[in-house]
N, C-alpha and C positions, 0 to 999 in steps of 0.2 A: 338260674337254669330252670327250665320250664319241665313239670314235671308230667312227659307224656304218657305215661301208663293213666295217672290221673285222669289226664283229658280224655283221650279213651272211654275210659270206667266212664265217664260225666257224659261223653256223647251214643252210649250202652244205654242210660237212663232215658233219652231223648226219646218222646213220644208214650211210656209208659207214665212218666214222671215231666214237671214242671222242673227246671233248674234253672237258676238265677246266681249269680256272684254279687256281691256286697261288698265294696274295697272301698278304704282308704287311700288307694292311693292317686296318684295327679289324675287330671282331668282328662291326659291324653292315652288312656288307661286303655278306652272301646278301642281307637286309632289301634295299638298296639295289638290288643286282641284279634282284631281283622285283619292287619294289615301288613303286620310284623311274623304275628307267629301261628296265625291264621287257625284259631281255632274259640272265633268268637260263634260258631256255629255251635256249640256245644253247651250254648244258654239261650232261653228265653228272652232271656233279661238281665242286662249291664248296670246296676248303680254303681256310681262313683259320687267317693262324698264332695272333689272338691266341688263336681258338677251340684250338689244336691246341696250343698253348703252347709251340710254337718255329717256327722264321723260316729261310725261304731263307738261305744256302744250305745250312743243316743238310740232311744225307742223309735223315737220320730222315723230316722234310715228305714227301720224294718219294717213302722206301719207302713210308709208309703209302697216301698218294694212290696208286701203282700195285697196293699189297696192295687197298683196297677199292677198284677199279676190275678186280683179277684179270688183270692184264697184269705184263711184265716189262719191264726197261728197254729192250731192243733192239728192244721193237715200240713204243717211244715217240718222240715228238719232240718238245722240251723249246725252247718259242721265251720267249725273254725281252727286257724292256726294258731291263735295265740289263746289265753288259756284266761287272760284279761278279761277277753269277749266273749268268756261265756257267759249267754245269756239265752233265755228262749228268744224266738225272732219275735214276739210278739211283745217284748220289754220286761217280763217278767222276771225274777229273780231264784223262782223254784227249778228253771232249769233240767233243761233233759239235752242241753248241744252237744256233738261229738267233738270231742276236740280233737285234730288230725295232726299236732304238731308229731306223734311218732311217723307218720305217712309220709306229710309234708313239709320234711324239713325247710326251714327258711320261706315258707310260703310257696305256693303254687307258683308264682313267677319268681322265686329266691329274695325276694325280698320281703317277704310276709305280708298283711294286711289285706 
């Protein structure tokens, strides 16, 4: 289940703030977000690893999402559901992510990632 207060909040950011999602999950992930539950307007920017051919919490996902997005990692903030992935977006392992599993149960789309 799709958590719309979330989406909301994320499309409140819009225009002050850069947002992007970062998923694991399938490749028909954008499709879904546009087209299904129509609130791919609420990012910047969609990675999907199966599109990108690698998976949280490889660094690689985060450099490229901040390369095409033209940020660095210290102007980012890297919140996640699972508690695995935390990591700064920039690969590092000193870490400052939010983790949102009390927020977002079961992930923002109920299935985590």
């Amino acid at each position: 289940m799709l958590d719309r207060a979330l989406i909301d909040f994320i499309r409140a950011l819009r225009g002050r703030y850069t947002t992007a999602i970062i998923s694991n999950y399938m490749d028909e992930l954008p499709h879904l977000l546009t087209h299904v539950h129509a609130v791919a307007d609420a990012f910047d920017l969609i990675v999907v690893s199966a599109q990108e051919r690698i998976m949280k919490p490889d660094a690689e996902i985060f450099q490229r999402t901040l390369s095409r997005l033209n940020l660095r990692p210290e102007e980012t903030v890297f919140i996640d559901d699972c508690p695995q992935r935390r990591r700064r977006a920039g690969g590092g392992d000193e870490g400052d992510p939010l983790y949102a599993g009390d927020r977002m149960e079961g992930g923002v789309g109920g299935g985590g990632g």
